[in-house]
N, CA and C atoms as a LAMMPS dump frame, in Angstrom:
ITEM: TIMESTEP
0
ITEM: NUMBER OF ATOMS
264
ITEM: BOX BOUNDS ff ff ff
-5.0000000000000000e+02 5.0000000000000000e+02
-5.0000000000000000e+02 5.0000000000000000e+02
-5.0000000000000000e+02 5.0000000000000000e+02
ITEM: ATOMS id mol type element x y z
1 1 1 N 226.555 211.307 196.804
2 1 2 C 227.833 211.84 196.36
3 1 3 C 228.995 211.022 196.921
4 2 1 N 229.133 210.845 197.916
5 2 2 C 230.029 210.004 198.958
6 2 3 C 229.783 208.03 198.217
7 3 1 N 228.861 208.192 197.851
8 3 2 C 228.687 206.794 197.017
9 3 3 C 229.551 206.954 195.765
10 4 1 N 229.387 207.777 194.979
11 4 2 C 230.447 208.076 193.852
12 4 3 C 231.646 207.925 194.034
13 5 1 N 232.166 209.015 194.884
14 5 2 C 233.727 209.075 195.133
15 5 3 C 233.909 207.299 195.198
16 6 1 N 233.452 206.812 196.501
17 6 2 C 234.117 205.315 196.827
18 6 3 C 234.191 204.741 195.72
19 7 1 N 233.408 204.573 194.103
20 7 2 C 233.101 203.799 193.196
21 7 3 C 234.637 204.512 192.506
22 8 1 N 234.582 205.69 191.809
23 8 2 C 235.566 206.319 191.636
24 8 3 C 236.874 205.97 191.769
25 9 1 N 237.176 205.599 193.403
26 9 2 C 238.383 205.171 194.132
27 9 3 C 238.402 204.287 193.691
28 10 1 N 237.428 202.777 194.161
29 10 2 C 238.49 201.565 193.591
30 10 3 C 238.273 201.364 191.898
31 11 1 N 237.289 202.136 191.527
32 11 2 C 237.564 201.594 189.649
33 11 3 C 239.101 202.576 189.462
34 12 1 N 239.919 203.188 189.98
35 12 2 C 241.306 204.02 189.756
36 12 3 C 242.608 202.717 190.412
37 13 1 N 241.816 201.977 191.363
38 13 2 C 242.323 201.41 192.356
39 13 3 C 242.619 199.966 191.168
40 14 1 N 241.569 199.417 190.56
41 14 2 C 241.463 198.415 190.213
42 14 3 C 242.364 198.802 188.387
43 15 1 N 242.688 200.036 188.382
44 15 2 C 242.953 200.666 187.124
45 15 3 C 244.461 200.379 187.293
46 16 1 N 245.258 201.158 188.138
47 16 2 C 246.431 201.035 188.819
48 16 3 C 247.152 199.669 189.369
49 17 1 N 246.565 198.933 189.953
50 17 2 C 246.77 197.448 190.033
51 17 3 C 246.686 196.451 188.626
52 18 1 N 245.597 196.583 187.535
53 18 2 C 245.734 196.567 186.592
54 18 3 C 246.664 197.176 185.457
55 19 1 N 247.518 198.038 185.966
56 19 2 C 248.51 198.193 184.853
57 19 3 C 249.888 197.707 185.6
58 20 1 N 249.497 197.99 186.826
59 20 2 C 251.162 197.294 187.246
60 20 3 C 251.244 195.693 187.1
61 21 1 N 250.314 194.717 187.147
62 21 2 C 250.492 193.287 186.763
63 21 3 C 250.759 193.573 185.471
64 22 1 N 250.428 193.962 184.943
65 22 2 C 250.473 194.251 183.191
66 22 3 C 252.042 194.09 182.936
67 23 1 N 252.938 195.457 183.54
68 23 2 C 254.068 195.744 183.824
69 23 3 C 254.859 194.815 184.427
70 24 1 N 254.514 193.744 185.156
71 24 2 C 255.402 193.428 185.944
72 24 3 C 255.322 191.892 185.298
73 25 1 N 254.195 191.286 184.402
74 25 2 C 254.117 190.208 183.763
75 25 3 C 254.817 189.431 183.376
76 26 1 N 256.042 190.372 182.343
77 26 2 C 257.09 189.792 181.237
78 26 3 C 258.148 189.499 182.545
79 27 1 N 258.26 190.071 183.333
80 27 2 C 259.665 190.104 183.747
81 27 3 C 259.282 188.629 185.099
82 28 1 N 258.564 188.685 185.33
83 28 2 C 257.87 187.046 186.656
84 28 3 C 257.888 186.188 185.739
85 29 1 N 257.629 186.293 184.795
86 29 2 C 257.348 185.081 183.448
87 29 3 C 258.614 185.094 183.19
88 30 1 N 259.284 185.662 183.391
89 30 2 C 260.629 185.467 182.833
90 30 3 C 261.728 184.719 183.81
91 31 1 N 261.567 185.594 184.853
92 31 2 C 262.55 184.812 185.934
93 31 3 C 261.869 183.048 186.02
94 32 1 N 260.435 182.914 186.293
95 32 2 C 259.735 182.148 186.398
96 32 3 C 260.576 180.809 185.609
97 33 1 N 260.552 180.953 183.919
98 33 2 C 261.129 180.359 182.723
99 33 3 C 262.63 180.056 183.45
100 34 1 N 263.155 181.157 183.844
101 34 2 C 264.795 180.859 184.663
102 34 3 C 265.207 180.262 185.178
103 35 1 N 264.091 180.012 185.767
104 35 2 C 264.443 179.05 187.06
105 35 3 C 264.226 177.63 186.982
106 36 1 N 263.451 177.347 185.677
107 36 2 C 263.25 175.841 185.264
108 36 3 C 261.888 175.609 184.681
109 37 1 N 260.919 176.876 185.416
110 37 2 C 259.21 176.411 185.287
111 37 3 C 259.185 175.883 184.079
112 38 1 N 257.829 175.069 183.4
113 38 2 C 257.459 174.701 182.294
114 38 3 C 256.385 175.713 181.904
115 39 1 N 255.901 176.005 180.436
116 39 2 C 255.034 177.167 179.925
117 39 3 C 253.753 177.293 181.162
118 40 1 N 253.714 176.321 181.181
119 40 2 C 251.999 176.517 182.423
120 40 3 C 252.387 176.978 183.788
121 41 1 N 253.37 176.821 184.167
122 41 2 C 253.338 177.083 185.626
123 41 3 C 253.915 178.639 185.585
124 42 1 N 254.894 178.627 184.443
125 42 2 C 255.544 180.169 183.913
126 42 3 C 254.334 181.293 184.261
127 43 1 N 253.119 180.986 183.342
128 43 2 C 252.077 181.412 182.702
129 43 3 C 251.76 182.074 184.11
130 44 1 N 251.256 180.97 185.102
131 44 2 C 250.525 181.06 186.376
132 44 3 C 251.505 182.285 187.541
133 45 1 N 252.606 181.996 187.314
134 45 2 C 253.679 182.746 188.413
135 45 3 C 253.355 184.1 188.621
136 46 1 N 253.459 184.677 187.825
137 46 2 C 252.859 185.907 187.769
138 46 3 C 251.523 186.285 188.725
139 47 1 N 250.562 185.649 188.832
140 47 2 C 249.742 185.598 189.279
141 47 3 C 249.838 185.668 190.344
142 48 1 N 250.45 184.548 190.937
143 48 2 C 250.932 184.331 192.152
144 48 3 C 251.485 185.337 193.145
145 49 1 N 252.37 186.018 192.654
146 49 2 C 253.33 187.429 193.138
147 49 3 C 252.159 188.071 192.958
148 50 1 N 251.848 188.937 192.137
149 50 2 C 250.827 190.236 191.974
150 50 3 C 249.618 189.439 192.653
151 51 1 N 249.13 188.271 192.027
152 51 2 C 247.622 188.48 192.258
153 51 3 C 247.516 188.581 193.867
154 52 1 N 248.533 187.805 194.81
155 52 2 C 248.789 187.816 196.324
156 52 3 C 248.9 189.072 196.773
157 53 1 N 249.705 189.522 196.321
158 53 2 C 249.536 191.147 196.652
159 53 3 C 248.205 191.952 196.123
160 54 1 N 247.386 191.711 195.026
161 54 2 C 246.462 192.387 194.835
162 54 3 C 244.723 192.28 196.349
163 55 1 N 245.139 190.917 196.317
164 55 2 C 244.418 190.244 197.828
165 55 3 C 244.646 190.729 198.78
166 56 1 N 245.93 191.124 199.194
167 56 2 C 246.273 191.697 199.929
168 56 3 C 245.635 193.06 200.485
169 57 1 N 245.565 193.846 199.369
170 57 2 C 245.538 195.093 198.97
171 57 3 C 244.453 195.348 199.511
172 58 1 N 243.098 194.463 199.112
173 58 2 C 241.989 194.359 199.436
174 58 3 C 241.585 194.277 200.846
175 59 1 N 242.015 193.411 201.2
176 59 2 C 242.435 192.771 202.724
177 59 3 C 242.524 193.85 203.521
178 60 1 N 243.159 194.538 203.244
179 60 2 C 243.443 195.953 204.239
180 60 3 C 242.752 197.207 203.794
181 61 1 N 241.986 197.256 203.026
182 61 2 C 241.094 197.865 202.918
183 61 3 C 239.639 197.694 203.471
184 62 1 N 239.327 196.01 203.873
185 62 2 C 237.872 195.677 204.302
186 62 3 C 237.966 195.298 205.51
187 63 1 N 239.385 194.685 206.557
188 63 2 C 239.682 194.039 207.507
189 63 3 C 240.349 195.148 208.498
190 64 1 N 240.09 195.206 209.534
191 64 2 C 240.403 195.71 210.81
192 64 3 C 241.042 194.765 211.877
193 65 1 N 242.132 195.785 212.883
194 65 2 C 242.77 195.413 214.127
195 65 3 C 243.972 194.52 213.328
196 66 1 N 243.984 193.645 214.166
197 66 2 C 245.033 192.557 214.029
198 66 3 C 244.719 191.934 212.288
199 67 1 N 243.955 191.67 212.176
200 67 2 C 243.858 190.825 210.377
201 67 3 C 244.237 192.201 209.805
202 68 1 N 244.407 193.247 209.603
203 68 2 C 244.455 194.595 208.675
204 68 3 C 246.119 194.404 209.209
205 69 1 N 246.547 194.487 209.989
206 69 2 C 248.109 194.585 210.299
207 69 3 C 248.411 193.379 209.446
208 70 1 N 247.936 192.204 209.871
209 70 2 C 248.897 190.718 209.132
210 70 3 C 248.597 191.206 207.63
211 71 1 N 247.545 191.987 206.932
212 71 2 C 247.362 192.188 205.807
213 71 3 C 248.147 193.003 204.807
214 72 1 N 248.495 194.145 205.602
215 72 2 C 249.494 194.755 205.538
216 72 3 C 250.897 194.27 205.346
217 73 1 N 251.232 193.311 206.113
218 73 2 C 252.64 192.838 206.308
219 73 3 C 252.567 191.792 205.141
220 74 1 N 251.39 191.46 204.856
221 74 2 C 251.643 190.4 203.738
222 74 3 C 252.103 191.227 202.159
223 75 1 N 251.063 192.708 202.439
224 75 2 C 251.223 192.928 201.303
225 75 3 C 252.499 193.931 201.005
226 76 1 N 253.191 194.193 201.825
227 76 2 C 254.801 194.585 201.578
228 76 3 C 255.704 193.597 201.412
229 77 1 N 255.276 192.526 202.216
230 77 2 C 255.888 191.485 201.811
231 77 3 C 256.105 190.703 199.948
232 78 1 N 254.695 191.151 199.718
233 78 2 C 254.544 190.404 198.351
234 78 3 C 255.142 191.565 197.143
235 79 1 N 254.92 193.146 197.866
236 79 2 C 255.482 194.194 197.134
237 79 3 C 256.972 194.146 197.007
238 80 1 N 257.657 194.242 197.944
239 80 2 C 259.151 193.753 197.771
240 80 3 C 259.648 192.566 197.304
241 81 1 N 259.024 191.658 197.136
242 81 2 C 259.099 190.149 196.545
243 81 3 C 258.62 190.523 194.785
244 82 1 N 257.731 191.464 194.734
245 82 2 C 257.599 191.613 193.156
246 82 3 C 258.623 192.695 193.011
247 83 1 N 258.943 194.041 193.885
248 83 2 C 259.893 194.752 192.797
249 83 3 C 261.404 194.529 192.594
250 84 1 N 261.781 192.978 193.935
251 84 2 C 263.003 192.306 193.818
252 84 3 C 262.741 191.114 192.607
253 85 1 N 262.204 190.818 192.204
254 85 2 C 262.053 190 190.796
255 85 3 C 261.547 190.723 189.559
256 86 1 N 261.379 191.658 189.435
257 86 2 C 261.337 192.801 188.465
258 86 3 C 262.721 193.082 188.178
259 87 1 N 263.123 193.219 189.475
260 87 2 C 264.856 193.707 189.343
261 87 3 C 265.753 192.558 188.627
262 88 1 N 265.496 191.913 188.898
263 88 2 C 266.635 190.451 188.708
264 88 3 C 265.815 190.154 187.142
């Protein structure tokens, strides 16, 4: 039963992270384009912001002590870095 729930959690986990890159796509691709990128690197930016934070995410879910703290800090870091370029 306790095997379920955990499966449960991250397929909701991987559901939720999957719709917010979704969401947050047009608008990184966009600033991305703003700032000069060319279509390929545009394309990739996105990635970059979310997918770092999605690593993150992970990171502090499997890592303990000191690596779970830097994991953490990375991934607020990369969270405020995506919902300040969402904004703009």
């Amino acid at each position: 039963m306790r095997s379920k729930g955990k499966t449960l959690l991250v397929v909701a986990l991987v559901a939720v992270v999957g719709m917010a890159f979704r969401v947050s796509w047009n608008a990184l691709h966009d600033v991305a384009r703003a700032v000069g990128a060319d279509d390929a690197a545009a394309t990739l930016y996105p990635f970059v912001v979310d997918g770092l934070m999605a690593l993150a995410l992970v990171a502090t879910l499997v890592l303990a002590d000191d690596a779970r703290r830097f994991a953490l800090k990375v991934l607020g870091s990369y969270t405020a870095a995506s919902l300040v370029l969402n904004y703009v």
